[in-house]
PyMOL Python script that loads the backbone (N, CA, C, O; Angstrom):
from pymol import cmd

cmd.read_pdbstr("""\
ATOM      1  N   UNK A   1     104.561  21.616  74.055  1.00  0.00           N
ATOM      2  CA  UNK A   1     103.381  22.069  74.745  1.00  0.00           C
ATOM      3  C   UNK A   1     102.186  22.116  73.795  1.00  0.00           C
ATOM      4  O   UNK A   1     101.263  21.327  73.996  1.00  0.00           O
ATOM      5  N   UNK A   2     102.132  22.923  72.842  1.00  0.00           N
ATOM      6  CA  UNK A   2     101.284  23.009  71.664  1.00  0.00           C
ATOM      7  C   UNK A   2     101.086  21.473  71.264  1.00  0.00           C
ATOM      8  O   UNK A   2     100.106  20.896  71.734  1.00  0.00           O
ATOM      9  N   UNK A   3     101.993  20.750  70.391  1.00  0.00           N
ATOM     10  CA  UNK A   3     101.946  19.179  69.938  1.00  0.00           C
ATOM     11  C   UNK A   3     101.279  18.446  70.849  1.00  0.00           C
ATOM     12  O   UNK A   3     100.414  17.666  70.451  1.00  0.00           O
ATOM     13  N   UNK A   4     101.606  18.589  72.432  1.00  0.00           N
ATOM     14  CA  UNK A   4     100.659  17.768  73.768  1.00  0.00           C
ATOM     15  C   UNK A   4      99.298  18.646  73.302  1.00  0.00           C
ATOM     16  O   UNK A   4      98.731  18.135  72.336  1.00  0.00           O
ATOM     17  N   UNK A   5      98.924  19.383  73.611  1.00  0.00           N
ATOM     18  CA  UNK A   5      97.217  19.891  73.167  1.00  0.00           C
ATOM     19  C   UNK A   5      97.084  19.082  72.109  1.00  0.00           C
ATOM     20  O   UNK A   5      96.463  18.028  72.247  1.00  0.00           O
ATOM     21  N   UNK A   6      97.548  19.376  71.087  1.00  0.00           N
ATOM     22  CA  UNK A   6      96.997  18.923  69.645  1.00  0.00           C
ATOM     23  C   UNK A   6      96.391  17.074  69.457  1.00  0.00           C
ATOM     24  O   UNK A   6      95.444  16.475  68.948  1.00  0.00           O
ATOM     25  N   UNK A   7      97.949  16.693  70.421  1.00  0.00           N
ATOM     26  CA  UNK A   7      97.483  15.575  70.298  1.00  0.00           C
ATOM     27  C   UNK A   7      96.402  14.950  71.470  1.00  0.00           C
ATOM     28  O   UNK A   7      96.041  13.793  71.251  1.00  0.00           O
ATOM     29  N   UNK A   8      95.795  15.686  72.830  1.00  0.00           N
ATOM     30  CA  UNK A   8      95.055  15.731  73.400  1.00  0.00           C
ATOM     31  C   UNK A   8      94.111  15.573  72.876  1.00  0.00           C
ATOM     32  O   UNK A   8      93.533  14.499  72.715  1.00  0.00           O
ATOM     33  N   UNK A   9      93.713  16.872  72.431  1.00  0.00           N
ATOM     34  CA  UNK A   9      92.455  17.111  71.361  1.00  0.00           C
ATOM     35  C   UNK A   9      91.980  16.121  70.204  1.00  0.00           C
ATOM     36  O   UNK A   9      90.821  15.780  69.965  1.00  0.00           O
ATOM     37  N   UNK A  10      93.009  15.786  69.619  1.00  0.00           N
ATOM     38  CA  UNK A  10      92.360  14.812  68.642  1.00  0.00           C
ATOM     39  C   UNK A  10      92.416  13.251  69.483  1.00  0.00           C
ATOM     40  O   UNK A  10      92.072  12.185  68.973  1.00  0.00           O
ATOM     41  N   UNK A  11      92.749  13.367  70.374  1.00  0.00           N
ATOM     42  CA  UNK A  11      92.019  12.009  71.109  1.00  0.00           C
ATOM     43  C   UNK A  11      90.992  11.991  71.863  1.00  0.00           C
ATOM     44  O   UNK A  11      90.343  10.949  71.961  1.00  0.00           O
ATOM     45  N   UNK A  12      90.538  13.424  72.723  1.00  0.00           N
ATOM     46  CA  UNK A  12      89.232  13.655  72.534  1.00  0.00           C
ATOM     47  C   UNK A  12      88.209  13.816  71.831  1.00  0.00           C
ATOM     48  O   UNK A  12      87.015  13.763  72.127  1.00  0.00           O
ATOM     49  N   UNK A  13      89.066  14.145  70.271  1.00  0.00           N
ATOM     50  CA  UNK A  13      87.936  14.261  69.198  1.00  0.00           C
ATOM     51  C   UNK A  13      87.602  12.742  68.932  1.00  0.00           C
ATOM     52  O   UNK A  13      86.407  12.532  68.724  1.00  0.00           O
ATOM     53  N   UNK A  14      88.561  11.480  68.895  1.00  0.00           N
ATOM     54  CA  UNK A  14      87.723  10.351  68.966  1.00  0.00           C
ATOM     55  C   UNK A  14      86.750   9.682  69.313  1.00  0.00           C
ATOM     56  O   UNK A  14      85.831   9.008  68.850  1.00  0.00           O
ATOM     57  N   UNK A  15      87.467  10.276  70.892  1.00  0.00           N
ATOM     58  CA  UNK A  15      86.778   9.435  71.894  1.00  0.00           C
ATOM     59  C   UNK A  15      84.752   9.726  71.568  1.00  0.00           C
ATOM     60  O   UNK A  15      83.755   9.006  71.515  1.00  0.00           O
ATOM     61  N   UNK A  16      85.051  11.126  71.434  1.00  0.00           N
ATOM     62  CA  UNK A  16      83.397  11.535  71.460  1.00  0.00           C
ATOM     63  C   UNK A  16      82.811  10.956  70.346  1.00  0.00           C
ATOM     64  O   UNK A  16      81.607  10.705  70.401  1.00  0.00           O
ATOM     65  N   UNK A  17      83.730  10.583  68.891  1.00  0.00           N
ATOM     66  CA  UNK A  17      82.931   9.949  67.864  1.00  0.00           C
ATOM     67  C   UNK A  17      82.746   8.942  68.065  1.00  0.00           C
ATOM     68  O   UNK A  17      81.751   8.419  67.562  1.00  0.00           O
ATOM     69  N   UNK A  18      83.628   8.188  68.903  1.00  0.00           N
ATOM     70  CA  UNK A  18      83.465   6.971  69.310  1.00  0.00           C
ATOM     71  C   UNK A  18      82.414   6.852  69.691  1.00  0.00           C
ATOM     72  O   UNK A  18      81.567   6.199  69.082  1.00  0.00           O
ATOM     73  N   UNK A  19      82.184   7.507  70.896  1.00  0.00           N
ATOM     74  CA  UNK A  19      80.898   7.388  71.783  1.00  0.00           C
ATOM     75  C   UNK A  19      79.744   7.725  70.740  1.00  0.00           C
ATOM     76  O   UNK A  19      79.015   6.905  70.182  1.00  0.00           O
ATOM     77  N   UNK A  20      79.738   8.836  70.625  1.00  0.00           N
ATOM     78  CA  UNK A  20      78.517   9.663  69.678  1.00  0.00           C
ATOM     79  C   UNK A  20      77.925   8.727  68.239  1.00  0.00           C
ATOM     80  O   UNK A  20      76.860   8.566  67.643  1.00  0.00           O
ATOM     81  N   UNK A  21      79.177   8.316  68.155  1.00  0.00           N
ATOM     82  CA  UNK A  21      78.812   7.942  66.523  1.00  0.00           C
ATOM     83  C   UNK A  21      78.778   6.256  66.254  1.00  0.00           C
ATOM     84  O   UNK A  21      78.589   5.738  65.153  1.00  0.00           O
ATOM     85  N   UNK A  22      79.112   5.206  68.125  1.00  0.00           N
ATOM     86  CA  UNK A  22      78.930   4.095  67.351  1.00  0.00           C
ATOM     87  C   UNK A  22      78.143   3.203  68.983  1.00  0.00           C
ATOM     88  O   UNK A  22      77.220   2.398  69.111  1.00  0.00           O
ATOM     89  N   UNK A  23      79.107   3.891  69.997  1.00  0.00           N
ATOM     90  CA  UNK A  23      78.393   3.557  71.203  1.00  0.00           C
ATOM     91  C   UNK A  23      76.933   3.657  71.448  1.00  0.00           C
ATOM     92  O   UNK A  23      76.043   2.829  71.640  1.00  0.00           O
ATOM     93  N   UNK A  24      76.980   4.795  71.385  1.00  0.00           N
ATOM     94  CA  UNK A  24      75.074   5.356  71.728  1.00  0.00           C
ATOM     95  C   UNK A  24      74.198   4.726  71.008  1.00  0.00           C
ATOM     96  O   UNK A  24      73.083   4.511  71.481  1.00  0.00           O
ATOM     97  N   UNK A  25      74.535   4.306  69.720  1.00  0.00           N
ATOM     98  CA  UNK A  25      73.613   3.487  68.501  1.00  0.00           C
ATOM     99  C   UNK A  25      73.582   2.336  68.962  1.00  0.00           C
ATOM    100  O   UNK A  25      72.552   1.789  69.356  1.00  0.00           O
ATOM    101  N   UNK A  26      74.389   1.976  68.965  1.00  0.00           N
ATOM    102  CA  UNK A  26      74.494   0.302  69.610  1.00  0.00           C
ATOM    103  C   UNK A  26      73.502   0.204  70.464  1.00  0.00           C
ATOM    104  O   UNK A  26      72.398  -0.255  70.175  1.00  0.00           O
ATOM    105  N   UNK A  27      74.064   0.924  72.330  1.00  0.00           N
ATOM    106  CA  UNK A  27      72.837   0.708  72.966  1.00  0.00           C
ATOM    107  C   UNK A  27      71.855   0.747  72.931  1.00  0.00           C
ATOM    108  O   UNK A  27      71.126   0.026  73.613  1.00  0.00           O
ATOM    109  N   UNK A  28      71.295   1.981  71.767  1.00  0.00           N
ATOM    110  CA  UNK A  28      69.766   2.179  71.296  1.00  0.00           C
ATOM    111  C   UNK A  28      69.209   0.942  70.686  1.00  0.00           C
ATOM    112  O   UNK A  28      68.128   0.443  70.997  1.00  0.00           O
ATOM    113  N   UNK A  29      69.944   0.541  69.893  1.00  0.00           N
ATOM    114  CA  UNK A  29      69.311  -0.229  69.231  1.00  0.00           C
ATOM    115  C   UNK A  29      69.391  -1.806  70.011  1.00  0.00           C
ATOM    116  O   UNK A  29      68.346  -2.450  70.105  1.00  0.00           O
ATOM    117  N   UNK A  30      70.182  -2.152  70.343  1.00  0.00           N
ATOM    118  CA  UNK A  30      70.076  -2.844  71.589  1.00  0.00           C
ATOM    119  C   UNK A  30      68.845  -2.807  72.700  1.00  0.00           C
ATOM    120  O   UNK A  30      68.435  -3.866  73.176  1.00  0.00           O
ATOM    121  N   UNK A  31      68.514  -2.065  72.925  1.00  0.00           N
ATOM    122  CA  UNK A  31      67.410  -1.759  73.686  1.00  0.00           C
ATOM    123  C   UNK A  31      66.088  -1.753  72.856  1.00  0.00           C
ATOM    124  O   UNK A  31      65.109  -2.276  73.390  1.00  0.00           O
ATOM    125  N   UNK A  32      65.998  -1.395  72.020  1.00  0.00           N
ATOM    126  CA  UNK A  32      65.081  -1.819  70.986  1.00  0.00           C
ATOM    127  C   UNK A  32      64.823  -2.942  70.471  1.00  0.00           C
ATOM    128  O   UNK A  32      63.633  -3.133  70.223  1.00  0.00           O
ATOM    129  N   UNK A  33      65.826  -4.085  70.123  1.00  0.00           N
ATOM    130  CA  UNK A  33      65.498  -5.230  69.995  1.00  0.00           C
ATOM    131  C   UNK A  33      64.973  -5.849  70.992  1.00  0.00           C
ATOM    132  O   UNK A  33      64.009  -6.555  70.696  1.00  0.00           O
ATOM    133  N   UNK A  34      65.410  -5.814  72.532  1.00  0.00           N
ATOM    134  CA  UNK A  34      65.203  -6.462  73.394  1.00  0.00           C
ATOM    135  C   UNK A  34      63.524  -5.909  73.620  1.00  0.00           C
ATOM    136  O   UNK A  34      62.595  -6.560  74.099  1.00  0.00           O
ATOM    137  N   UNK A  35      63.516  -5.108  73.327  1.00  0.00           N
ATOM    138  CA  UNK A  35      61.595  -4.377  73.655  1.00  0.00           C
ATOM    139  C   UNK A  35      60.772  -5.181  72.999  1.00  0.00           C
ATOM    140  O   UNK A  35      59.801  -5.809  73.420  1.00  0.00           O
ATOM    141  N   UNK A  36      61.374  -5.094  71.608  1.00  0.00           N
ATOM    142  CA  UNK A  36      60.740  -5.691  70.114  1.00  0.00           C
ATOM    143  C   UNK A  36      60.106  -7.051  70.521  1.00  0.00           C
ATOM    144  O   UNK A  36      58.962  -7.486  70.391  1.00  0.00           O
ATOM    145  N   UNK A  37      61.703  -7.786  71.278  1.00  0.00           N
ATOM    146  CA  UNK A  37      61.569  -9.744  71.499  1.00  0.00           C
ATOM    147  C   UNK A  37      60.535  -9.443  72.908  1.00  0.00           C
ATOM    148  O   UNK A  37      59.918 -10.482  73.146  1.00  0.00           O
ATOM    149  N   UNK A  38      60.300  -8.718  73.554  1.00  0.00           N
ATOM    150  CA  UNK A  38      59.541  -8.703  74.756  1.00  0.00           C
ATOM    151  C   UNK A  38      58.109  -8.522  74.131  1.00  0.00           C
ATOM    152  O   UNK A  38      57.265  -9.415  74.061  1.00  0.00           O
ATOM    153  N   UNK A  39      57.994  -7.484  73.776  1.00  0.00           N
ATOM    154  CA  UNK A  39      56.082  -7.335  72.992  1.00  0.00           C
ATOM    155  C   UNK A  39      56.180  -8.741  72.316  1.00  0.00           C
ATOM    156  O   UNK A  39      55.178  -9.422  72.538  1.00  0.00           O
ATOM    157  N   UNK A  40      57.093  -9.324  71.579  1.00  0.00           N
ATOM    158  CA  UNK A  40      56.386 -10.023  70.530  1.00  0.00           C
ATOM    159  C   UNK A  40      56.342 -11.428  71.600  1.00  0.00           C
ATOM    160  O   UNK A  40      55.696 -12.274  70.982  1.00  0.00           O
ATOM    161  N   UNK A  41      56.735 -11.950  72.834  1.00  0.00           N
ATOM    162  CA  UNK A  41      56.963 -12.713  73.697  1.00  0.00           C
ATOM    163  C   UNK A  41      55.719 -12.688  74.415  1.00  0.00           C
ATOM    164  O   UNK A  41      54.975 -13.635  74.668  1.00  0.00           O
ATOM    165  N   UNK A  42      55.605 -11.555  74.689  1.00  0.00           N
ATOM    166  CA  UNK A  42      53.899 -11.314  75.238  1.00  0.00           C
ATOM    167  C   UNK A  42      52.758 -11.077  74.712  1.00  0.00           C
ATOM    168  O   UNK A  42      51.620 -11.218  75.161  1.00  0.00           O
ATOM    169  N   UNK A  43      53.141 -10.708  73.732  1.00  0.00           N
ATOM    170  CA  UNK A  43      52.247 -11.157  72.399  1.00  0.00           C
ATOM    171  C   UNK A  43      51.482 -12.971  72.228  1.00  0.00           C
ATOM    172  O   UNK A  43      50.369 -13.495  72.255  1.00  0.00           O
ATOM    173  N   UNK A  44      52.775 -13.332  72.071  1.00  0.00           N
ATOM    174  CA  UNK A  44      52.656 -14.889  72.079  1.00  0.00           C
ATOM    175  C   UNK A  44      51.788 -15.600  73.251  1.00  0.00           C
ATOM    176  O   UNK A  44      50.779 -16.298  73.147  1.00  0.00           O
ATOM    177  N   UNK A  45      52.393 -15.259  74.214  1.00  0.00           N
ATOM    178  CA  UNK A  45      51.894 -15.672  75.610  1.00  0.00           C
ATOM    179  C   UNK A  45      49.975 -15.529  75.797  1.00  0.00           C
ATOM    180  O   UNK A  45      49.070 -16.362  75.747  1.00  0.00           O
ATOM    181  N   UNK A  46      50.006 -14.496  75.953  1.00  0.00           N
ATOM    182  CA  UNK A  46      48.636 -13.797  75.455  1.00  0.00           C
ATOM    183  C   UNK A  46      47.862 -14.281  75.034  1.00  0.00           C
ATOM    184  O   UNK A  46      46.735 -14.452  75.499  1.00  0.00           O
ATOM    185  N   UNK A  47      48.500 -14.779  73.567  1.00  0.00           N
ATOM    186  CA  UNK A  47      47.333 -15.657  72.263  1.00  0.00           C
ATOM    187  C   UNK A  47      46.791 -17.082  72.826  1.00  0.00           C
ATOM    188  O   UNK A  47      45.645 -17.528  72.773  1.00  0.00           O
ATOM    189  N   UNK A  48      47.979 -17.669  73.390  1.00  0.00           N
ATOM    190  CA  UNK A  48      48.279 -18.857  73.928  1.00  0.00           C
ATOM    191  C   UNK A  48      47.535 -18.923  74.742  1.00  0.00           C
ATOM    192  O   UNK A  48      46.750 -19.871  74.705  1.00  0.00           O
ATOM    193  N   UNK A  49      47.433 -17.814  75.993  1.00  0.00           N
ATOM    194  CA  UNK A  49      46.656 -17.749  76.927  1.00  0.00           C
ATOM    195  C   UNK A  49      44.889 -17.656  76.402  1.00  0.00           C
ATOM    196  O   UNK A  49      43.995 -18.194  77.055  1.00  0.00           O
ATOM    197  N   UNK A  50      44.735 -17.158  75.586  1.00  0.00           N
ATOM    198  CA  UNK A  50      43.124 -17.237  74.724  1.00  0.00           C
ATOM    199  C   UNK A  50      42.375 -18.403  74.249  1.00  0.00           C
ATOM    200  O   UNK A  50      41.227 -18.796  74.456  1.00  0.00           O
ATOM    201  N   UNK A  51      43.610 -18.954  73.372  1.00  0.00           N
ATOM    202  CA  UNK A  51      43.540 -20.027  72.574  1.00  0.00           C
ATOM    203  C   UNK A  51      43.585 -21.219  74.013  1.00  0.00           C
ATOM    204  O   UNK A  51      43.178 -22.298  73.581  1.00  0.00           O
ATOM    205  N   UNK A  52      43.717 -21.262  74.571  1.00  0.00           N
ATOM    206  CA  UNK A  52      44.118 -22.447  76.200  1.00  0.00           C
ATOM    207  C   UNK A  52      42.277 -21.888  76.779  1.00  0.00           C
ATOM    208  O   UNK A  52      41.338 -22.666  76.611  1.00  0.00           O
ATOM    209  N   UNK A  53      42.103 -20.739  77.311  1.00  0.00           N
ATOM    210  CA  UNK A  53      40.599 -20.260  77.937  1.00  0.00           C
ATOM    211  C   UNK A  53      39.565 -20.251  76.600  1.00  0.00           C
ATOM    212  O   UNK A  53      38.445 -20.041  77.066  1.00  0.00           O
ATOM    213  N   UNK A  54      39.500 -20.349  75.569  1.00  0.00           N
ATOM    214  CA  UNK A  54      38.620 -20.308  74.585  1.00  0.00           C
ATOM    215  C   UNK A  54      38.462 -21.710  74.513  1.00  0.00           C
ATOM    216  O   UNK A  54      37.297 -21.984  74.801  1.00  0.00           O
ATOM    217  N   UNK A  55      39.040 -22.582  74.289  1.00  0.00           N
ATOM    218  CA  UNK A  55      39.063 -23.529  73.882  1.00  0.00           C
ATOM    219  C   UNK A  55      38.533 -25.116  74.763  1.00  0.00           C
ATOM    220  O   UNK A  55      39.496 -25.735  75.214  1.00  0.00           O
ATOM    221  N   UNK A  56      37.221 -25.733  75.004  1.00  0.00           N
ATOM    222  CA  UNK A  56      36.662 -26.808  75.759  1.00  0.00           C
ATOM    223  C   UNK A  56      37.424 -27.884  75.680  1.00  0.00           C
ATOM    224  O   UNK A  56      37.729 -28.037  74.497  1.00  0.00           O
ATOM    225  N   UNK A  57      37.888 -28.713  76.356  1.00  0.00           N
ATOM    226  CA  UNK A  57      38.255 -30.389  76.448  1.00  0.00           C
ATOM    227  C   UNK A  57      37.284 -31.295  75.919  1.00  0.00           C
ATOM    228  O   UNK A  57      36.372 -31.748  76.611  1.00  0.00           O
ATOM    229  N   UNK A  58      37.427 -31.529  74.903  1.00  0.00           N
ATOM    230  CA  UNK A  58      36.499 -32.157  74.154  1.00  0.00           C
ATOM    231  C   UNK A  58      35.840 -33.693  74.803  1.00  0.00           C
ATOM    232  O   UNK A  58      36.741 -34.334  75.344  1.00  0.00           O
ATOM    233  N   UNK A  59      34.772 -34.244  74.845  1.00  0.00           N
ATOM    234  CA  UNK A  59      34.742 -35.569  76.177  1.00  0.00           C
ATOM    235  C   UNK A  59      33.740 -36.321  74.606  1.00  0.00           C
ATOM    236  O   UNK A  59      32.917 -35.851  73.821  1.00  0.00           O
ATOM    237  N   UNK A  60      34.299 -37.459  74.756  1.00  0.00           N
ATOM    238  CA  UNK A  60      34.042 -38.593  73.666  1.00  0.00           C
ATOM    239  C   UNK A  60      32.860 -39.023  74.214  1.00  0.00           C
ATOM    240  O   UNK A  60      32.643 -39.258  75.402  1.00  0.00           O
ATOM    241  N   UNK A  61      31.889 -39.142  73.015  1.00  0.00           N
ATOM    242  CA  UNK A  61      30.658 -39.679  73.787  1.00  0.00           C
ATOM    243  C   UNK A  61      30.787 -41.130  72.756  1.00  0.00           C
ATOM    244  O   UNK A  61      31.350 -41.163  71.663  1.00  0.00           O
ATOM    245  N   UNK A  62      30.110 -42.260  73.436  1.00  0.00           N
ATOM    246  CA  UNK A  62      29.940 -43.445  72.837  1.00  0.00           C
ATOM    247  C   UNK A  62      29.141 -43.561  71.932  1.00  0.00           C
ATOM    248  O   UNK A  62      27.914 -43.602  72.014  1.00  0.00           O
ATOM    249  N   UNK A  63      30.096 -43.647  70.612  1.00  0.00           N
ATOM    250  CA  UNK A  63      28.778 -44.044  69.326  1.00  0.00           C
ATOM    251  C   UNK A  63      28.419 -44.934  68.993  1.00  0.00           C
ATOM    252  O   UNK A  63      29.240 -45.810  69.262  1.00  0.00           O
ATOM    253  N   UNK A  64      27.287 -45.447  68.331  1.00  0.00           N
ATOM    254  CA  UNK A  64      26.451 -46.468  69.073  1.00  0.00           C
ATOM    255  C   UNK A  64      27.369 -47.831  68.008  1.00  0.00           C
ATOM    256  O   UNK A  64      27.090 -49.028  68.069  1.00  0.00           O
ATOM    257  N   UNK A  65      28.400 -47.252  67.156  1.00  0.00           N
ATOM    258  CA  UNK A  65      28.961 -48.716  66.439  1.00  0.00           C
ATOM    259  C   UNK A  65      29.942 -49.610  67.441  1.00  0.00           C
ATOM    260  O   UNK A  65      30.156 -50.819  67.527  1.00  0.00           O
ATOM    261  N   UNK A  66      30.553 -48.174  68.326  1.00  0.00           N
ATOM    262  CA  UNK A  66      31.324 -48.584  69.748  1.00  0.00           C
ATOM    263  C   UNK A  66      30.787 -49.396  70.280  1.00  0.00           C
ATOM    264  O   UNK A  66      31.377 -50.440  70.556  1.00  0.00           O
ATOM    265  N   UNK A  67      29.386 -49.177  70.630  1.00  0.00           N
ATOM    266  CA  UNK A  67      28.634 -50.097  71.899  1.00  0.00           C
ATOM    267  C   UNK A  67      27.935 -51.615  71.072  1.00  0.00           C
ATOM    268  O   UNK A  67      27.074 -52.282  71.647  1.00  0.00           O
ATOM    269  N   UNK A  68      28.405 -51.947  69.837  1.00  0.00           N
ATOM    270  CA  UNK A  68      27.596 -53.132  69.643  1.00  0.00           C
ATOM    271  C   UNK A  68      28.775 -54.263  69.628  1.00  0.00           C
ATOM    272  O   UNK A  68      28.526 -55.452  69.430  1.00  0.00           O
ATOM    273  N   UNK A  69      29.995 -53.790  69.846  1.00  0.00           N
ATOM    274  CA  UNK A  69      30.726 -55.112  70.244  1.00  0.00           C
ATOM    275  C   UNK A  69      32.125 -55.718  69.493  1.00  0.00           C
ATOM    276  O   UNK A  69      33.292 -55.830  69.867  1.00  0.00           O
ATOM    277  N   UNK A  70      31.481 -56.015  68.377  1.00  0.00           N
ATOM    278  CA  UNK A  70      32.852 -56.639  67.768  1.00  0.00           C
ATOM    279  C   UNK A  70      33.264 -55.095  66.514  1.00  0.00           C
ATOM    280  O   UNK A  70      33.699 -55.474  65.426  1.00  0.00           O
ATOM    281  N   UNK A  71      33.200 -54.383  66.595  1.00  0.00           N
ATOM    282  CA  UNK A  71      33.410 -53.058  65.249  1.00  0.00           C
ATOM    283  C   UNK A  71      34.506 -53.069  66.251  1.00  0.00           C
ATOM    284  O   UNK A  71      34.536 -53.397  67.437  1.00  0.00           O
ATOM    285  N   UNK A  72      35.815 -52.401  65.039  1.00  0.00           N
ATOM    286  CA  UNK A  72      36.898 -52.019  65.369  1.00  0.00           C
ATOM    287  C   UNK A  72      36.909 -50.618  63.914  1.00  0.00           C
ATOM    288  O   UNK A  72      36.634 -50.898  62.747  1.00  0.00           O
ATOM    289  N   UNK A  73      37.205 -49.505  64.291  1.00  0.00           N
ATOM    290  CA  UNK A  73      37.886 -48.570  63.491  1.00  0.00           C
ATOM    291  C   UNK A  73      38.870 -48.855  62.538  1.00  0.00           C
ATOM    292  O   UNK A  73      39.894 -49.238  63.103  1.00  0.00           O
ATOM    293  N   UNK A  74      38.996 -48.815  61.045  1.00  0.00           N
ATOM    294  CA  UNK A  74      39.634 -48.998  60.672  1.00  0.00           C
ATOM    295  C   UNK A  74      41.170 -48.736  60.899  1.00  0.00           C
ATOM    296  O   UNK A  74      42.107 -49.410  60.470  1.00  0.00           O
ATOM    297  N   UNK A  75      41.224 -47.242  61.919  1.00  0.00           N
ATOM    298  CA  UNK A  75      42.510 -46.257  62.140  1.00  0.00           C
ATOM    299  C   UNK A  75      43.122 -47.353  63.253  1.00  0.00           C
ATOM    300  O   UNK A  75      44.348 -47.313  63.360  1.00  0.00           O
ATOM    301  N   UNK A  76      42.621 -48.047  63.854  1.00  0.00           N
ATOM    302  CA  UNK A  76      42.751 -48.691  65.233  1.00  0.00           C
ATOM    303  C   UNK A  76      43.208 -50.232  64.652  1.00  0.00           C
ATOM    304  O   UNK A  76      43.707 -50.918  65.544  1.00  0.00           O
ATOM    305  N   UNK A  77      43.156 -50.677  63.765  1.00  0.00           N
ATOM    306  CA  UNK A  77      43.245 -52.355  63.242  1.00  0.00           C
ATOM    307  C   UNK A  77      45.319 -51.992  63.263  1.00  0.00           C
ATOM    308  O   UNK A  77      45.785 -51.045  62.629  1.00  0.00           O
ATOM    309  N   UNK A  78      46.049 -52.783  63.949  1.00  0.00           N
ATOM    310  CA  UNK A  78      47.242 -52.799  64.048  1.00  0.00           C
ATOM    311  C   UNK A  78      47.911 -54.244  63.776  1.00  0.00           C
ATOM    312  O   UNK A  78      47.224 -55.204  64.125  1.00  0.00           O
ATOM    313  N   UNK A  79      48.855 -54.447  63.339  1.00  0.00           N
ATOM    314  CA  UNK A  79      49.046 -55.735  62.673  1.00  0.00           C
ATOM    315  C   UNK A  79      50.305 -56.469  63.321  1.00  0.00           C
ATOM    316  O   UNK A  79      50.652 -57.577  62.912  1.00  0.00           O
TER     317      UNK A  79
END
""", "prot")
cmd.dss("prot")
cmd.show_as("cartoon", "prot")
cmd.util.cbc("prot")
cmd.orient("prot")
């Protein structure tokens, strides 16, 4: 009767360190990373979203070596 308690007890005394001392951390911190990757996700998004509305489509205007005919760009000569 006594030995059944005893050994009750110290398997409740696990269980709670279990929980207390490795479960609960886990999820915390678990939940914390996932917050962490979320701000820094919307973070990103955000910038992206600035850098996309800040930023004009640049429109090529014709320079006048373009418009005389035979000039080719050096970057453009392909062999």
């Amino acid at each position: 009767m006594i030995l059944r308690i005893l050994i009750y007890g110290f398997l409740a005394y696990l269980a709670i360190r279990f929980i207390f001392g490795f479960l609960i951390p886990v999820i915390r911190t678990t939940r914390q990373v996932r917050r962490q990757f979320e701000d820094a996700r919307n973070r990103m998004q955000d910038q992206m979203q600035d850098t996309y509305s800040q930023s004009t489509p640049r429109q090529k205007s014709a320079s006048p070596a373009a418009t005389q005919g035979d000039y080719i760009d050096f970057e453009e000569i392909r062999e």
